[in-house]
Every structure is written in C-alpha cells, then in structure tokens.
C-alpha positions, 0 to 999 in steps of 0.5 A: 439464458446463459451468456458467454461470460456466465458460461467462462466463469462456470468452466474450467479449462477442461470445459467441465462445469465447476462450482459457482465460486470463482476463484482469483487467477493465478501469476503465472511464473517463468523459469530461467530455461523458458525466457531463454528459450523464448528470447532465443526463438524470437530473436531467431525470427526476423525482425518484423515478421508475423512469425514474431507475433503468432510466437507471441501469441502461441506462448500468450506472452506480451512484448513488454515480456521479451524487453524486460527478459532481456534487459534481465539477460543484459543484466545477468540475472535471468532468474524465474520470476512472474516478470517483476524485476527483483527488489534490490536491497537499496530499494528494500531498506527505502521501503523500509524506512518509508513505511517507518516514516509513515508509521513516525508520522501517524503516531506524530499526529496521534501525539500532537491531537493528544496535546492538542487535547491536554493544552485544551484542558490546561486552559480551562482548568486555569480558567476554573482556578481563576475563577475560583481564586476571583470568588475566594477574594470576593467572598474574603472581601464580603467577610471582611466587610461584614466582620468591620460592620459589626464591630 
C-alpha cells in the first residue's frame, strides 16, 4: 500500500510518476517587479482583511516576505533575491577575517601540539645525555681506580 508521503515523493507537479530519486527543492527567486507588485496588491487591501491572507496564500508567500521587501523598499534596494538581505561589504571583510581567525587559530594549536611534542623530546634526550654522561663519570672512575690498583 502506498502512502500519501510515498505518492508525493514519486509525482511531479504534473502528477506523472518520475524516478525514484528525490531531488533537493529548488529556492525560489523573486524579481524586483514581483515584490513590488505584491507589496503594491497587499498594502491595496485593507488592513486585517482576509483578503490579505488568501493574496498570501494564493502567491505561497509568508509575512516575513511582505516585512523584509519592504524594509528592501524602505531601504532602496528591492533587487531579485531568494529573501536573503544582501551582504554588505563590512559584513563580507568580517567574515573574512573570521574565517582567517579561525584558520590562524587551528594552525596556532597545530604549532603548540607540535611544541608540545619537540620540548617532550628535548627533555628526554637531556635525560638520556644525563644519564650517559653519569655512566661516562662511573666507568672513568672505575678506570681509574683499577689503573691506581695495579700500579
């Protein structure tokens, strides 16, 4: 038995039967002529009338849309966009340098671990050296002490 969910995933908006693979959705966009002639539509209505919302309905559109064109409009810039407010080139040179922090910082850790890992090994090899040099002194004592018993 087949499910709605199986059914919608199987149909294309035509309702013919497609392959199996679901593609992702697309974003939709919306052209400059279009938000202005929704926010003209919409702000025609009057306020608080159902009519507002079947527009919304009809057009598949959110309030969060209407606010954000026209803060857009508000602003000057009502150009096509999925919704998305444009990236300003402060907010493009901030994440910039955030991503190069990040980068610097990772590559920071990478050095200390790797310091980290050299004073790690510095200290044994003095260790070693000590330790050789202790043995060097013993054997030269041992020497010595055998080279004065046989004289």
């Amino acid at each position: 038995m087949m499910t709605l969910a199986d059914q919608a995933a199987r149909t294309g908006q035509d309702g013919q039967v497609t392959d199996k693979r679901v593609s992702r959705p697309v974003r939709r966009t919306f052209t400059a002529a279009y938000k202005a002639r929704i926010l003209a539509a919409y702000d025609a209505l009057p306020e608080g009338s159902p009519e507002r919302g079947a527009l919304m309905r009809r057009e598949r559109l959110y309030h969060s849309h209407i606010e954000h064109w026209r803060k857009q409009q508000e602003n000057g810039t009502p150009a096509s966009s999925t919704g998305k407010p444009a990236r300003d080139t402060e907010s493009e040179e901030l994440a910039r340098l955030r991503a190069e922090n990040k980068k610097l910082k990772a590559e920071a850790a990478k050095l200390e671990a790797k310091n980290d890992k050299l004073s790690n090994d510095l200290g044994k090899t003095k260790t070693a050296l000590d330790i050789a040099g202790k043995a060097f002194a013993l054997l030269d004592e041992i020497s010595r002490s055998a080279d004065s018993g046989e004289s």
